[in-house]
VEXDREN-2710 file (C-alpha; in Angstrom, 1 decimal):
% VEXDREN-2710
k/r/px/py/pz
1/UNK/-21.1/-30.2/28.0
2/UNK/-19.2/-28.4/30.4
3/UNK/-15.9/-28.8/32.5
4/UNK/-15.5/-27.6/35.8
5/UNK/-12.1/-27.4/37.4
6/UNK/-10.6/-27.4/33.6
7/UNK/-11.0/-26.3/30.2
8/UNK/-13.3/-27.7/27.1
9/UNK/-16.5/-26.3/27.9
10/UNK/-19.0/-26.5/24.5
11/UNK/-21.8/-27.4/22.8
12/UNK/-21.1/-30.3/20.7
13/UNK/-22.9/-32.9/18.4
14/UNK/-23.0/-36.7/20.0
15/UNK/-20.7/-38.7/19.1
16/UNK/-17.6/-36.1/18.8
17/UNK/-14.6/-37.1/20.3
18/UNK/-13.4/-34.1/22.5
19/UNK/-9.9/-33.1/24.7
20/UNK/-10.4/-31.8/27.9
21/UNK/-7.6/-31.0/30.7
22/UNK/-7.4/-30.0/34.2
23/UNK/-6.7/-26.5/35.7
24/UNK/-3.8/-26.3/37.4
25/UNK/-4.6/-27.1/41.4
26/UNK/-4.8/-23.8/44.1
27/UNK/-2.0/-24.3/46.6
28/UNK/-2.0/-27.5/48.6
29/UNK/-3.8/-29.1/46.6
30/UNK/-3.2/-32.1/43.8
31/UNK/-5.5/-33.3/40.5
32/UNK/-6.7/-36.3/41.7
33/UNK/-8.9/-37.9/38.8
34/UNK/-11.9/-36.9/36.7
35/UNK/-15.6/-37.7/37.7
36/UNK/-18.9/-37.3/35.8
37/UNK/-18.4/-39.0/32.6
38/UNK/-16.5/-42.0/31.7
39/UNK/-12.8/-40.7/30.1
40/UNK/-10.3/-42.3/28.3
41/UNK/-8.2/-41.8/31.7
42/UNK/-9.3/-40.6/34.6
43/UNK/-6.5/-40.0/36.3
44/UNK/-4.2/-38.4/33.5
45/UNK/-4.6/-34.3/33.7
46/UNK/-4.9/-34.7/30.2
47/UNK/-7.5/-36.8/28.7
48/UNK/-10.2/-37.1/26.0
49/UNK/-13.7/-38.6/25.9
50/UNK/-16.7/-38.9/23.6
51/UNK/-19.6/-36.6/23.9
52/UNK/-23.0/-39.0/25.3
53/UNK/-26.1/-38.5/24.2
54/UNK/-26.9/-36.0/27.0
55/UNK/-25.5/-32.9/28.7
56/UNK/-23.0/-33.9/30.4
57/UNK/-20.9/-31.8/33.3
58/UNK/-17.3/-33.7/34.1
59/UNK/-15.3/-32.4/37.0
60/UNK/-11.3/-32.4/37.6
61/UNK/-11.3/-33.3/41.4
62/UNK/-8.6/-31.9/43.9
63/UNK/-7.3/-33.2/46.8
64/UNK/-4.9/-32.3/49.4
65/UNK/-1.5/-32.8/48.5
66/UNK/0.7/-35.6/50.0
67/UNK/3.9/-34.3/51.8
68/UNK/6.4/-32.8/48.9
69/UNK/4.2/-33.6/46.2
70/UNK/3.0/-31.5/43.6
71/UNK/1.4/-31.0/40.2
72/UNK/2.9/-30.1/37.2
73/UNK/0.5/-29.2/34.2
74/UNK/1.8/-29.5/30.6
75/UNK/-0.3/-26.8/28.2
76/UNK/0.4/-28.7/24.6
77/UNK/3.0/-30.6/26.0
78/UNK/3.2/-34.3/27.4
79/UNK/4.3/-34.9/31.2
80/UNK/1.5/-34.0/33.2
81/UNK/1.2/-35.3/36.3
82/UNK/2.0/-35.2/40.6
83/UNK/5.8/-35.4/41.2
84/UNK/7.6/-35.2/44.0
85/UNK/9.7/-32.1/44.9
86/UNK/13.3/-32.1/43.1
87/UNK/11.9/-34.8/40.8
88/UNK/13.7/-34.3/37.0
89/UNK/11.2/-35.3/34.5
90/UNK/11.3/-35.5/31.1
91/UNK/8.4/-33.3/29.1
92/UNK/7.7/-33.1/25.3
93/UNK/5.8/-30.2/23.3
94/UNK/3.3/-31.8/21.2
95/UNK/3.4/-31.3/17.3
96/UNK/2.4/-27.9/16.0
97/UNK/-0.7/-27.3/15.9
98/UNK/-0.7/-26.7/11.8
99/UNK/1.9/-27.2/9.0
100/UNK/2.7/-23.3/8.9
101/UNK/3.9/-23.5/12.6
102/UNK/6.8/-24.8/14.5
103/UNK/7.6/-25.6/18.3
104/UNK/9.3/-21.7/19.6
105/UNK/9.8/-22.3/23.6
106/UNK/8.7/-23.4/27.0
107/UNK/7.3/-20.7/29.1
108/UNK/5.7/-20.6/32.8
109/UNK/9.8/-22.1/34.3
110/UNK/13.0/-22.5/34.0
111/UNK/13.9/-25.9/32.0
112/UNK/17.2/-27.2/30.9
113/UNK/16.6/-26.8/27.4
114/UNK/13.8/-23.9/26.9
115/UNK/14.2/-24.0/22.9
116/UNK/14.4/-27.5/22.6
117/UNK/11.2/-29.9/22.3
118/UNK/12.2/-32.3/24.8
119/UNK/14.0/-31.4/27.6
120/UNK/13.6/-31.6/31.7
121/UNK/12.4/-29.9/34.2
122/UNK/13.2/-30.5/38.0
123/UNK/9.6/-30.4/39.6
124/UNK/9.4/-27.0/42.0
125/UNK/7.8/-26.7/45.4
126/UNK/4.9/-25.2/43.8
127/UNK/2.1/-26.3/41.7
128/UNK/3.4/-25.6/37.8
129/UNK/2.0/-25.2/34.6
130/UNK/4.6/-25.2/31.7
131/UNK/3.3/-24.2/27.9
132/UNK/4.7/-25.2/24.8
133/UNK/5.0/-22.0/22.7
134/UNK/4.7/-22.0/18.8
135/UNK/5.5/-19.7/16.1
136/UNK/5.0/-19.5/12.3
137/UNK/7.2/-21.5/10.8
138/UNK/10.2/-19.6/9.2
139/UNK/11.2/-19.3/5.2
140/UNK/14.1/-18.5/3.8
141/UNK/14.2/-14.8/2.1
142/UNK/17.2/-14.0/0.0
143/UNK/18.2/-10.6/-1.3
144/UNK/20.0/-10.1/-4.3
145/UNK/22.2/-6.9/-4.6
146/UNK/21.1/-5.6/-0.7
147/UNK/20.5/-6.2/2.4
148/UNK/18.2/-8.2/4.7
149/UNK/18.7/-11.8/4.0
150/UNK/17.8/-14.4/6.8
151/UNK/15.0/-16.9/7.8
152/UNK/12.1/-15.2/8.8
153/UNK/8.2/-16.3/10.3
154/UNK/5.9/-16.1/7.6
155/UNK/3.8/-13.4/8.0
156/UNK/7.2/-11.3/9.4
157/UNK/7.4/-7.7/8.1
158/UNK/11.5/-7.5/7.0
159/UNK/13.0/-4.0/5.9
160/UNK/15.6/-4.3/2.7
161/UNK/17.6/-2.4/1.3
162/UNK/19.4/-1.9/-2.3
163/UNK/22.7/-2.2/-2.2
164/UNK/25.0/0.5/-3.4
165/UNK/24.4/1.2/-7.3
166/UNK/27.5/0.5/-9.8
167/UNK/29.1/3.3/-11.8
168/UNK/27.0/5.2/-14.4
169/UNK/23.6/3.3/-13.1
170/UNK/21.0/4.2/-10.2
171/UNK/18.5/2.1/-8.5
172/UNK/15.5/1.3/-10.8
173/UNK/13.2/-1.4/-8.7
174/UNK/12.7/-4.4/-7.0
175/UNK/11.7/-7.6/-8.6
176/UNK/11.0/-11.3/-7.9
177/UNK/8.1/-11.0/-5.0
178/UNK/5.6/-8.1/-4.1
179/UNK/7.5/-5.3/-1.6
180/UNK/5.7/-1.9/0.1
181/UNK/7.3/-0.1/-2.4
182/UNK/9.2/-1.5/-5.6
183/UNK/10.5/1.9/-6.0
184/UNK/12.0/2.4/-3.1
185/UNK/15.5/1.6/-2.1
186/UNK/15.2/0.4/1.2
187/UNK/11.4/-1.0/1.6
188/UNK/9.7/-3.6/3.4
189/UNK/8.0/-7.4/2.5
190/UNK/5.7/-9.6/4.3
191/UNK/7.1/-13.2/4.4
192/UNK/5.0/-15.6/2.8
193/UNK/4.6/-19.2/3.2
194/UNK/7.7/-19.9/1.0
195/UNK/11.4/-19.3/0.5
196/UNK/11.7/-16.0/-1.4
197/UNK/14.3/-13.8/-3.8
198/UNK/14.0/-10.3/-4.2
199/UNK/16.8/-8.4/-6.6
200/UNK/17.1/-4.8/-6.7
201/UNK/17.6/-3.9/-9.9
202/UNK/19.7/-1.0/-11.9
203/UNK/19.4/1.6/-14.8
204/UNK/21.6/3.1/-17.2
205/UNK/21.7/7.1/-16.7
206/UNK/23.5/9.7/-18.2
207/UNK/24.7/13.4/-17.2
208/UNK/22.6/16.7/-18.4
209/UNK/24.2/20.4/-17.9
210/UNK/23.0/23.0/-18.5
211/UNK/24.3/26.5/-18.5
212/UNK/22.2/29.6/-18.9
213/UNK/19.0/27.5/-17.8
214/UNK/16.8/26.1/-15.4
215/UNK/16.0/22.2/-15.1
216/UNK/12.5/20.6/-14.5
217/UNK/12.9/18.3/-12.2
218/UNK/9.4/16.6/-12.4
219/UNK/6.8/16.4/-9.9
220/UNK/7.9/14.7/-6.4
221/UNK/7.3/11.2/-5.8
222/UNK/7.0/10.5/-9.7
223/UNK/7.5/6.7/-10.0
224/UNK/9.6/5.3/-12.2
225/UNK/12.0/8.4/-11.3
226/UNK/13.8/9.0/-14.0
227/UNK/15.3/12.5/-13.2
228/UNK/18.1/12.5/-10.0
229/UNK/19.4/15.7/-9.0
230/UNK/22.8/15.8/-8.0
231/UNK/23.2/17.0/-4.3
232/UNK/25.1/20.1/-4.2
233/UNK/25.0/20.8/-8.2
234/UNK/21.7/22.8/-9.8
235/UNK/22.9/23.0/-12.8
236/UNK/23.3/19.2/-13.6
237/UNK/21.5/15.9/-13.2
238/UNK/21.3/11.9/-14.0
239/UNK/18.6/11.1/-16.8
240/UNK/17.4/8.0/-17.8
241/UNK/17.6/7.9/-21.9
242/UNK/14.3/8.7/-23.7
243/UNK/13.6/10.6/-20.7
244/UNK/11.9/14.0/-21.8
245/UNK/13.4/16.7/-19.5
246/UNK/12.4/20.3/-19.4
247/UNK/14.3/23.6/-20.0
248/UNK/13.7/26.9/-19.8
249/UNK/16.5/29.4/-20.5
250/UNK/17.7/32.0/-18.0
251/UNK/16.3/36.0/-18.7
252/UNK/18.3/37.4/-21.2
253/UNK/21.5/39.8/-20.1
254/UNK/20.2/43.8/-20.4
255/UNK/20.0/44.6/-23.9
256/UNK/19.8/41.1/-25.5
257/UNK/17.4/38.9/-26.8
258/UNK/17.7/35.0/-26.4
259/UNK/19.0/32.9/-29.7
260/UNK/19.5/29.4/-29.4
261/UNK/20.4/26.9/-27.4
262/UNK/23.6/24.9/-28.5
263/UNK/25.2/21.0/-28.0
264/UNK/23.0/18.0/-27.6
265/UNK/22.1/17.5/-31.9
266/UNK/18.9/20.1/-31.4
267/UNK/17.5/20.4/-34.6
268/UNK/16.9/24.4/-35.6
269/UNK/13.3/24.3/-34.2
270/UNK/14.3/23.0/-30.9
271/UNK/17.6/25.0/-30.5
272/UNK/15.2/28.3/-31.3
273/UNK/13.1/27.0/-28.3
274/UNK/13.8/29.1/-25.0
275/UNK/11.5/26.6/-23.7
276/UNK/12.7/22.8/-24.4
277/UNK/11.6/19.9/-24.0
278/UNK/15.0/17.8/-24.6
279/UNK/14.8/13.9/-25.3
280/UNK/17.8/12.1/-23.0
281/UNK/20.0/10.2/-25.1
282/UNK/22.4/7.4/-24.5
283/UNK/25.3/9.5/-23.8
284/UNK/26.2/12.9/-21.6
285/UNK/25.2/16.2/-22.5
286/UNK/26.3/20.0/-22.3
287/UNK/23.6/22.6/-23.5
288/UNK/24.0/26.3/-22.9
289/UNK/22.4/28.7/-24.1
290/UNK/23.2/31.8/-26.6
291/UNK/22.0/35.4/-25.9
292/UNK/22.5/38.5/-29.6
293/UNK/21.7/41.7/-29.8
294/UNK/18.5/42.4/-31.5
295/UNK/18.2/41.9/-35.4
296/UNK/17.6/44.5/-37.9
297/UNK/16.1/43.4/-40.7
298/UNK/16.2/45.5/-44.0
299/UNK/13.8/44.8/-46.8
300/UNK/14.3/46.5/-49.9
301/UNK/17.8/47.8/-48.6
302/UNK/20.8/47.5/-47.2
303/UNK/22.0/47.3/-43.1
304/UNK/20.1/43.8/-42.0
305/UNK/22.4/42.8/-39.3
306/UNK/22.6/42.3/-34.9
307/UNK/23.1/45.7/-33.2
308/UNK/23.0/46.6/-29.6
309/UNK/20.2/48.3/-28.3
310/UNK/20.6/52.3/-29.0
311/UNK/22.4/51.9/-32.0
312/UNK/22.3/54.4/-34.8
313/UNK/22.1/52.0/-38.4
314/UNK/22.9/53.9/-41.7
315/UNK/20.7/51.7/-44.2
316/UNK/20.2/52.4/-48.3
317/UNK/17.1/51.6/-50.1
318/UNK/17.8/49.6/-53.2
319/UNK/17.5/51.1/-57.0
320/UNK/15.2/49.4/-58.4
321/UNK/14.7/49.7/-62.2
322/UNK/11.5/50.8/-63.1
323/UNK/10.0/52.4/-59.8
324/UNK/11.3/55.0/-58.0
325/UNK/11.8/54.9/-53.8
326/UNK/8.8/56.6/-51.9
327/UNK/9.3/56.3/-48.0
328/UNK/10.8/54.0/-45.2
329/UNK/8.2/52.5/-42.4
330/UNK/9.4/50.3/-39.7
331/UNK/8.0/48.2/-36.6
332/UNK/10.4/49.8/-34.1
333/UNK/12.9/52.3/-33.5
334/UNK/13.4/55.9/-35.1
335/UNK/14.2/56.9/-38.5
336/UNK/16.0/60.4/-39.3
337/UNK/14.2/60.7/-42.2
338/UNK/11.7/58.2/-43.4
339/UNK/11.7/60.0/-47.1
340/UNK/15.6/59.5/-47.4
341/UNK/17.1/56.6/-49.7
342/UNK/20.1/56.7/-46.9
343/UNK/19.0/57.5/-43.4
344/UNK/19.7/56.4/-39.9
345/UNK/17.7/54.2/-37.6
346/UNK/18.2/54.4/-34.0
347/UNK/17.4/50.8/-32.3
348/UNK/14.8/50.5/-29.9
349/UNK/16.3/51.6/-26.5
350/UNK/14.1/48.1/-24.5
351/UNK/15.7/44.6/-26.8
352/UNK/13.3/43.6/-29.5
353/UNK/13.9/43.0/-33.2
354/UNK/13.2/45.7/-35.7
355/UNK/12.0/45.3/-39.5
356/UNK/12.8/48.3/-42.0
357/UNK/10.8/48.5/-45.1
358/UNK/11.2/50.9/-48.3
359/UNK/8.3/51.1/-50.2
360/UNK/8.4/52.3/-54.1
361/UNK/5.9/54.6/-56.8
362/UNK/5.9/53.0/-60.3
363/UNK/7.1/55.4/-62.9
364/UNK/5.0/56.2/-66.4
365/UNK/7.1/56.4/-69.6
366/UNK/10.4/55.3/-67.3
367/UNK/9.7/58.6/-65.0
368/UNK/8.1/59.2/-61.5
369/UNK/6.1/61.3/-61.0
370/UNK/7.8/62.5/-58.0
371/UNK/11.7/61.1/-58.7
372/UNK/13.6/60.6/-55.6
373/UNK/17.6/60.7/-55.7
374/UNK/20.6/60.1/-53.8
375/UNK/21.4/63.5/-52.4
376/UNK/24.6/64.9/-54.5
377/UNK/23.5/63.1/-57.5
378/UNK/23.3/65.1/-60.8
379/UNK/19.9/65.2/-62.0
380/UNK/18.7/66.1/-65.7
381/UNK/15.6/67.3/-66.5
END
C-alpha cells in the first residue's frame, strides 16, 4: 500500500491493522480528509485502517484554507487538526514508544509548557507540525566514596571519580558494576537499564626508603599498581604489603666493595644481595646500604681482616707441629717475599678481596728437609 500526501507507505500482509497520518499542508492550504480506502476517520490527520485484500493507494487531500485557519500536525502527539489563528489548544504526547523511554520535549514551537506532556499551544499563522520528543528513560547511579552521582539516560556514558584516599591508604579499584577502567581513579560507565552503585575502594600501603640504592618501580600501566612513587622524593615510595619490590645498590665509593644492606629483618642471604628483591611488609621500612674495604683473608696465618685498597698487611704463617712452612701464594696483591713466615702483602690498588695461603713440607724423623725459621731465631743443628 502506499500513502500519498502522508507517511506509512509499505508492504503489508492483509488483514494488518496499520497508522497512517497526513503531511503537514504547503502554505494556504488545509488537510481536508482521506480518500482511497475506507479509514477509521477520514477526517482526523491521524487515523488507522486495515490493509484490504489488494494494493491499495490512500491519499491525504488539501484544500485551500478558509480565512485565518490553519493546520496544526501533532508527530506522536494528540491535537491534530485546522484551528483558527490565536486559537489555545490543548495537545498531549502519546505514551513512549517502549518501557526504556520517557516523554523529553515538544519541538517544531514555542508551547507553554515544552517539558511537560500536556500543555498548550496558541495556533500560529502558519501551518505547524509540533513532535513529541523522547529519551531513554533515566536510572539512578550512586557513587560511593566519589563523584558523579545523578539520574542519568540509560545508555549515558558518566565520568567518576574516587574521592580523595584516607591516611596511610591509596585508591585500589572500583566495584559494584562494570566501569572503562576499575583501575583508574576517575573513569567512565555506561548506564544500564537500572539504578546502579559503584564504590571506589582503598588499600593499606606502607613507606619504603632507601638510601644508597635505586628502586624498581615496575613496568608502567601494571594493574593492580601496587608501587606509588612519591612526587618529588626518589628515594622513597608507597608499597602495598606482600608486594615484591626491587633493589639494586648504588656503585660502591672508590676503594670499597659493597657489604650488606641493613633494616627491614633481611635474613644474611638477602642483606649480602646488592641486588634485592625485598617482600613489603605491614609496616614502614628504612634500608641502606653498607660499603668495607676489601677483605683479606689469611689461611694458615695470621692478618685476616678489612684494609683499604693499597695497604701494606704484615701476616705470619702458623707453626704447625710436624711440618715445616714452604711458601705463601695469593689470588691478589703482592707479597715481599712469598718464602718468608712474616712478610708483607700490599692490597690490590682496584677494590677486590684477596685470599693468602701458606703452604707446608712434611718433615721425616721430626725434621724438614729444608727447615724454615723465623728470622733471629737460634737454630741447632
Amino acid at each position: 500500500g502506499s500513502v500519498i500526501n502522508g507517511s506509512g507507505s509499505n508492504d503489508y500482509p492483509v488483514g494488518t491493522p496499520l497508522n497512517v497520518t497526513s503531511s503537514l499542508p504547503p502554505a494556504g492550504q488545509v488537510f481536508s480528509q482521506w480518500s482511497g480506502a475506507t479509514v477509521a476517520d477520514a477526517y482526523a490527520l491521524r487515523t488507522s485502517l486495515t490493509m484490504p485484500a489488494a494494493d491499495t493507494t490512500l491519499q491525504a487531500v488539501f484544500t485551500a484554507a478558509p480565512d485565518n485557519t490553519v493546520t496544526v500536525l501533532l508527530s506522536n502527539g494528540n491535537g491534530s487538526n485546522n484551528y483558527l489563528i490565536g486559537t489555545p489548544i490543548t495537545i498531549t504526547a502519546d505514551d513512549p514508544p517502549s518501557v526504556d523511554q520517557v516523554f523529553d520535549q515538544w519541538i517544531g514551537a514555542t508551547v507553554a509548557d515544552p517539558f511537560a506532556v500536556t500543555t498548550t499551544y496558541t495556533v500560529s499563522p502558519t501551518n505547524t507540525q509540533l513532535t513529541a520528543q523522547y529519551k531513554n528513560r533515566p536510572y539512578n547511579l550512586t557513587v560511593v566514596n566519589g563523584e558523579g552521582s545523578g539520574s542519568y539516560s540509560w545508555d549515558d556514558q558518566r565520568s567518576i571519580k574516587a574521592g580523595p584516599a584516607p591516611a596511610g591508604q591509596v585508591f585500589d579499584k572500583w566495584t559494584g558494576a562494570a566501569v572503562a577502567d576499575q583501575y583508574a581513579e576517575q573513569t567512565t560507565l555506561i548506564i544500564p537499564k537500572q539504578d546502579i552503585t559503584v564504590t571506589a575502594t582503598y588499600k593499606n600501603v606502607y613507606r619504603l626508603t632507601v638510601s644508597g640504592g635505586s628502586i624498581a618501580l615496575g613496568s608502567p600501566g601494571t594493574r593492580p599498581q601496587e608501587i606509588y612513587p612519591i612526587p618529588g622524593l626518589m628515594s622513597e615510595v608507597l608499597v602495598v604489603p606482600t608486594a615484591v619490590v626491587n633493589l639494586t645498590a648504588d656503585s660502591p665509593p672508590a676503594g670499597k666493595l659493597f657489604e650488606k644492606w641493613v633494616g627491614g629483618n633481611l635474613t644474611a642471604t638477602q642483606a649480602g644481595t646488592a641486588t634485592l628483591a625485598f617482600t613489603m611488609p605491614n609496616s614502614d621500612v628504612i634500608l641502606s646500604t653498607r660499603f668495607r674495604d676489601p677483605k683479606l683473608t689469611v689461611n694458615g696465618g695470621i692478618g685476616t681482616g678489612n684494609y683499604p685498597v693499597g695497604a701494606a698487611v704484615t701476616i705470619s704463617a702458623s707453626c704447625n707441629y710436624g711440618s715445616a712452612f714452604s711458601s705463601w701464594s695469593t689470588t691478589a696483591g703482592t707479597l715481599a717475599d712469598p718464602s718468608d713466615m712474616v712478610t708483607t702483602l700490599t692490597m690490590s690498588s682496584s677494590p677486590q678481596d684477596v685470599t693468602v695461603s701458606a703452604t707446608y713440607t712434611a718433615m721425616c724423623g721430626g725434621k724438614s728437609s729444608s727447615p724454615k725459621a723465623l728470622k733471629g731465631t737460634p737454630v741447632t743443628f
